[in-house]
Backbone as a ProteinNet text record, in pm:
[ID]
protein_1_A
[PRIMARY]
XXXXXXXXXXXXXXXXXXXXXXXXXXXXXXXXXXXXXXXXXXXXXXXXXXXXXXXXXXXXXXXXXXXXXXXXXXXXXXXXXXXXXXXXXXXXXXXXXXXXXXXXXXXXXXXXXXXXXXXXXXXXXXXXXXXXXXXXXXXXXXXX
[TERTIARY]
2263.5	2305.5	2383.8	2477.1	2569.7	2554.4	2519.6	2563.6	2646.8	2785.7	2900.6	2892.5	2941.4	2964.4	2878.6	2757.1	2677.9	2535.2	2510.8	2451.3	2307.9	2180.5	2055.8	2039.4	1926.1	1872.2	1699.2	1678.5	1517.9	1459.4	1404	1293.2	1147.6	1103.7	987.3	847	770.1	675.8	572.1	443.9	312.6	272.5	195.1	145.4	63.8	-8.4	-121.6	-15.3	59.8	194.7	225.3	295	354.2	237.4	128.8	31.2	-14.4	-30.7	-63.7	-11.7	160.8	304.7	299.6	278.8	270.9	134.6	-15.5	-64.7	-73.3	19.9	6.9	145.3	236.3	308	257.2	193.8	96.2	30	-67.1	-131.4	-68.7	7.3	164.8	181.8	244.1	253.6	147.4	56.5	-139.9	-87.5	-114.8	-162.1	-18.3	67.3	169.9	157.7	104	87.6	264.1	364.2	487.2	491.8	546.9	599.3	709	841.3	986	999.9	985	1024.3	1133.7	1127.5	1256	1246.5	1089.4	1101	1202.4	1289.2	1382.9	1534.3	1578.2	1691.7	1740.8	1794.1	1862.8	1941.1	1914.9	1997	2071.6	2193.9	2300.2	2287.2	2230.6	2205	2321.3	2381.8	2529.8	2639	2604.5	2743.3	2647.2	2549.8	2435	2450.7	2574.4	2644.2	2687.8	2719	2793.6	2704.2	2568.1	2428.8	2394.3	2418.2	2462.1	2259.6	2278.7	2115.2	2156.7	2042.6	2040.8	2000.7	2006.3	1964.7	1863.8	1755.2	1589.7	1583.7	1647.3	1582	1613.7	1768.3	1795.2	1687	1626.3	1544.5	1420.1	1345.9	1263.8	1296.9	1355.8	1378.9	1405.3	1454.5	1420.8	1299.9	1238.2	1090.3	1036.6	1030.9	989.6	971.5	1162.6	1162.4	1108.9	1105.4	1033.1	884.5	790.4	686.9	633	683.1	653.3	684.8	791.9	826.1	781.5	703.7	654.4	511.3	436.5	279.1	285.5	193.8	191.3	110.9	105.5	1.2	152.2	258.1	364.5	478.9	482	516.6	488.7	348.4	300.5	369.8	260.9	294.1	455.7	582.3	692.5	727.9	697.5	718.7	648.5	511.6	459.7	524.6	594	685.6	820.5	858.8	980.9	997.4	836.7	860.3	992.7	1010.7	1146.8	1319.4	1298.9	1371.4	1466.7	1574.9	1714.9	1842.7	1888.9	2026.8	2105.7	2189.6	2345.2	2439	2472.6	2640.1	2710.5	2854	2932.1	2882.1	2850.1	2771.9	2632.7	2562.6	2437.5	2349.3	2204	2107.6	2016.5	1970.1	1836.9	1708	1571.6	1475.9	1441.4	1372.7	1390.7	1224.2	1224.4	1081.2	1123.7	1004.8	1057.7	1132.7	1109.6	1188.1	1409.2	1390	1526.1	1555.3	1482.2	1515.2	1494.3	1496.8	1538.3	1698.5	1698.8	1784.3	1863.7	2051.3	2154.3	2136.4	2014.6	1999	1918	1857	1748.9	1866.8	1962.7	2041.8	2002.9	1976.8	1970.2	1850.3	1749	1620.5	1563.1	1632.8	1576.6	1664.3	1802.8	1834.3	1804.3	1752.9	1670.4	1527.6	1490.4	1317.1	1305.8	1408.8	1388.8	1448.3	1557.7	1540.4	1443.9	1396.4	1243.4	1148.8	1124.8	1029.1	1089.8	1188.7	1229	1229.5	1250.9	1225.3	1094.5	970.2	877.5	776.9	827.4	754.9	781.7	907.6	1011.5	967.6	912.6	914.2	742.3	691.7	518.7	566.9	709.9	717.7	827.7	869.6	949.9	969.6	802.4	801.8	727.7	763	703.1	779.8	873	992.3	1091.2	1217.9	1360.7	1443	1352.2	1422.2	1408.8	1299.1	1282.8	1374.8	1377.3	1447.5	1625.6	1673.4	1807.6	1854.4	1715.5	1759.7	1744.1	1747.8	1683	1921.3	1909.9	2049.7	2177.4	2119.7	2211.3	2207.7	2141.5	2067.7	2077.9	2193.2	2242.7	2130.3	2092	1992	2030.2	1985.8	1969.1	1859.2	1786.1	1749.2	1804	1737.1	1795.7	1699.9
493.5	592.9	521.8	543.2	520.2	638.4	555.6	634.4	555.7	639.1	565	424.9	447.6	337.8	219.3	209.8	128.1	156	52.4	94.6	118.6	225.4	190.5	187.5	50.7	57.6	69.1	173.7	213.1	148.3	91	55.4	141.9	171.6	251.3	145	202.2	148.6	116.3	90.9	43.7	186.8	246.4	363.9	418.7	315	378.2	436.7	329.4	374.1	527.2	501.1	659.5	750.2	750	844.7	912.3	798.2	817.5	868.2	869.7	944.9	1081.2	1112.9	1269.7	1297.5	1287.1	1339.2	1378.1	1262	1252.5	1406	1406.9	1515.3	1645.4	1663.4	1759.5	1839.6	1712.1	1740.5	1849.4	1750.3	1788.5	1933.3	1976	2075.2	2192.8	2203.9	2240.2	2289.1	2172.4	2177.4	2300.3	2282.5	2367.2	2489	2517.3	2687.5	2688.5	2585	2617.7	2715.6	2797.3	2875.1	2922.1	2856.9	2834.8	2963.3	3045.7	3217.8	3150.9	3072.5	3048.8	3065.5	3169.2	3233.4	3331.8	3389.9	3479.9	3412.5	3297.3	3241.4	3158.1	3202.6	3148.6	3022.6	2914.3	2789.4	2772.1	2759.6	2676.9	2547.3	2477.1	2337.4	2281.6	2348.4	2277.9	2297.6	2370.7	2394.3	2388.2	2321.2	2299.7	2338.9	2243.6	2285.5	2441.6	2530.6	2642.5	2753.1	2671.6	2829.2	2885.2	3024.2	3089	3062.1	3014.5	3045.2	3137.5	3181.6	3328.4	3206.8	3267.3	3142.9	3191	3249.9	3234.1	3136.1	3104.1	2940.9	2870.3	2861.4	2737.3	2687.5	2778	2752.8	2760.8	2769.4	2736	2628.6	2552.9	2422.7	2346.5	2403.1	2271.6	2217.9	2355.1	2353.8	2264.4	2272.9	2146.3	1995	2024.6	1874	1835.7	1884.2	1885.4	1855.5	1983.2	1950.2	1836.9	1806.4	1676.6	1561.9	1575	1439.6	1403.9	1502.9	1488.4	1463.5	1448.3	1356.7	1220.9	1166.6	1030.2	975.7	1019.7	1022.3	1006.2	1102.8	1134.1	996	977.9	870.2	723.3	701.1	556.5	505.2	642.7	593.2	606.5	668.2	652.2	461.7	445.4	296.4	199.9	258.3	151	161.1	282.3	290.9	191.3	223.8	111.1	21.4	-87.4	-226.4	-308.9	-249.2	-332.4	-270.7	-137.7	-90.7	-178.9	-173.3	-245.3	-117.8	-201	-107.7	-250.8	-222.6	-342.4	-296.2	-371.9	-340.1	-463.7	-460	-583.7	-701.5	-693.5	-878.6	-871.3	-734.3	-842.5	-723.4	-753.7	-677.1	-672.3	-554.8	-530.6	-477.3	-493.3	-422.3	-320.3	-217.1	-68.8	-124.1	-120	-131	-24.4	-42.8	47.3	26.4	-174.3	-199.8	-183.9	-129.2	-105	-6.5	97	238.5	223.8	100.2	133.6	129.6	218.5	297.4	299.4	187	221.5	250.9	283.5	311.7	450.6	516.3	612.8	699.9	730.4	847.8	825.8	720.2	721.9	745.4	829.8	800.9	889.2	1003.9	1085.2	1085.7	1041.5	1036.6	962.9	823.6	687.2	735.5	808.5	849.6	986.3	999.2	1145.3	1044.9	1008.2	898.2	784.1	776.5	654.5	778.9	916.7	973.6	997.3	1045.4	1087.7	1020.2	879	769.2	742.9	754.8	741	841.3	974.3	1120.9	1194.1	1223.9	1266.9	1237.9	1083.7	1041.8	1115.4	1136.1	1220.4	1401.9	1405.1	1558.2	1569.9	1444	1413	1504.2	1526.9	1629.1	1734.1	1808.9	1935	2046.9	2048.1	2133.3	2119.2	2203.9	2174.2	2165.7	2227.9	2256.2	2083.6	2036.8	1911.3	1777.3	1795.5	1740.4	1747.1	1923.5	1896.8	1880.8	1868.9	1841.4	1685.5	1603.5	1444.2	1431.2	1475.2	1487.9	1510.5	1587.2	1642.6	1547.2	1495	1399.4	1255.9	1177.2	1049	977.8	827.7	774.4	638.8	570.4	474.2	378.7	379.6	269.4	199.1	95.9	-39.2	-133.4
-107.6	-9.6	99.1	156.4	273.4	372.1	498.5	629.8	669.6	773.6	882.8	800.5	656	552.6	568.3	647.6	578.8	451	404.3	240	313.9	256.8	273.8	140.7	99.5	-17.3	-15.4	-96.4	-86.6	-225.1	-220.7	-332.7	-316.8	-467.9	-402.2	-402.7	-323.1	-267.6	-347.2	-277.2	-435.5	-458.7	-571.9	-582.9	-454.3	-410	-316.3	-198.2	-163	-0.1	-34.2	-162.9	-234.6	-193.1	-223.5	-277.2	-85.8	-23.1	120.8	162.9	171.7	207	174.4	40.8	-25.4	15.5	50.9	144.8	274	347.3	448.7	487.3	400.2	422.8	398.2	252.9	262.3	361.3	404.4	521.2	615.1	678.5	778.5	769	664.6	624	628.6	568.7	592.8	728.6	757.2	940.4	996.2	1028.2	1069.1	1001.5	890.7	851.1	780.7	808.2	735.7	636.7	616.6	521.7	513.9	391.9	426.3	353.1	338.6	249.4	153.3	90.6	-24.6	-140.3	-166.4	-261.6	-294	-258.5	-278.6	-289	-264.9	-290.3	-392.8	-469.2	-569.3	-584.5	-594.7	-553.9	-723.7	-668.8	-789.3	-787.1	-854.4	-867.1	-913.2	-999.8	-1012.8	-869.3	-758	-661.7	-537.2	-514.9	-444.3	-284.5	-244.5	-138.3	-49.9	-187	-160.2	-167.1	-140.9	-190.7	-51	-52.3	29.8	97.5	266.5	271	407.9	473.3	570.7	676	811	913.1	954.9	904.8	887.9	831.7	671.7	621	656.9	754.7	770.7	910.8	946.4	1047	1017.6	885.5	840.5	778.9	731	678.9	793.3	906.1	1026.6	1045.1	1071.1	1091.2	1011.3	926	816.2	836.4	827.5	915.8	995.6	1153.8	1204.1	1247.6	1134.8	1202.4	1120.4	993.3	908.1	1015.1	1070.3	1138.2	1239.5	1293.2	1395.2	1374.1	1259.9	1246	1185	1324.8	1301.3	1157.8	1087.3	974.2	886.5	863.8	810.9	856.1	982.2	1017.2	973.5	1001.1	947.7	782.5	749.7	548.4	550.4	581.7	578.3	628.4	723.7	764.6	632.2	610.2	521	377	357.5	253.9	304.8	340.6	409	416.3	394.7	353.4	287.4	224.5	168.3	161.6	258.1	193	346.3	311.3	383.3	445.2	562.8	604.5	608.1	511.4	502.9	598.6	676.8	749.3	674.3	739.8	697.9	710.3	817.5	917.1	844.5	821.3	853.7	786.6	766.2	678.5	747.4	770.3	851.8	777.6	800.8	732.6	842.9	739.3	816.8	881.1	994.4	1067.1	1169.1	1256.1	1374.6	1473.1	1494.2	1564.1	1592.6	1418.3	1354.3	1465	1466.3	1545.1	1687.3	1734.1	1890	1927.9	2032.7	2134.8	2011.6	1941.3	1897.3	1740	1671.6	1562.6	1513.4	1642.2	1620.6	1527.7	1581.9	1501.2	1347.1	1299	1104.7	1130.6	1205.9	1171	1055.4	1104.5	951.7	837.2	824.6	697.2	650.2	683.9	611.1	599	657	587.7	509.8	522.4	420.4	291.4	296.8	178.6	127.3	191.1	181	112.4	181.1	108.8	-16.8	-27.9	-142.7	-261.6	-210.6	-359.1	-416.1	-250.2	-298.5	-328.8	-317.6	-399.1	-508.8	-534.8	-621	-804.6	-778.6	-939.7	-962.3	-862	-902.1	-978.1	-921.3	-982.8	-1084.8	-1148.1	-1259.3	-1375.5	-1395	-1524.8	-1537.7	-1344.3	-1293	-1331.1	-1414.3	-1470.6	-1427.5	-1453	-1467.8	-1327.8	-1274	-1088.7	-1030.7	-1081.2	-977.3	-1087.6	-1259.1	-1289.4	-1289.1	-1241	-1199.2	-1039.2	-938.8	-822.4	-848.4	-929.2	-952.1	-971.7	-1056.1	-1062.7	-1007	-861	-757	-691.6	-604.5	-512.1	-562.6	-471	-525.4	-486.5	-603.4	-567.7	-494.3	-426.2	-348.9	-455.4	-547.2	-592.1	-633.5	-623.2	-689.3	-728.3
[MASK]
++++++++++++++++++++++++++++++++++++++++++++++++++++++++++++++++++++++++++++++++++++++++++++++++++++++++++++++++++++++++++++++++++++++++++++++++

């Protein structure tokens, strides 16, 4: 994955990190009562971009973000997932800690952990049917 053209590379984590992460979001979730109504929308997985959503979901999918990102439980296991994962610039390679995200870096904070979760939850719903194996397909991967 590239942000403002530098590379992040996610490796996924040990099973247990993974396993702590997808509870700990769970949880997250539980706890906030979330409920994104996206039972009724039809997503084109082939034109993914162009799927028409209403701005109730897009404000239920903030929410999401949100209230996930906002428990420290959701937080931790994301960092302890992050162990290895890297941000390359030209000069120089950083490991994603927290110290990464002070003051001139917070802006990547959630597209590098929504990618960190994603490498390390995604392969538990591999062969949960066809929706999660053609969003595996939409969604460029960052492993390596």
């Amino acid at each position: 994955m590239k942000i403002d053209g530098h590379e992040i590379v996610v490796t996924p984590s040990s099973f247990q990190n993974a396993m702590a992460l997808k509870r700990a979001i769970a949880k997250a979730l539980l706890d906030q009562g979330v409920d994104l109504g996206l039972g009724s929308i039809n997503v084109n997985t082939k034109d993914i971009l162009k799927t028409d959503l209403s701005d109730d979901t897009i404000e239920s999918l903030l929410s999401l973000v949100l209230s996930v990102g906002t428990s420290e439980q959701v937080i931790d296991a994301l960092f302890a997932c992050a162990t290895s994962a890297i941000f390359k610039t030209s000069k120089d390679t950083f490991k994603i800690d927290r110290d990464f995200f002070e003051l001139e870096n917070r802006e990547y904070f959630y597209p590098i952990m929504i990618e960190i979760a994603k490498v390390n939850i995604s392969p538990f719903f591999k062969k949960m049917g066809s929706w999660f194996e053609n969003l595996q397909g939409i969604l460029p991967s960052t492993q390596k």
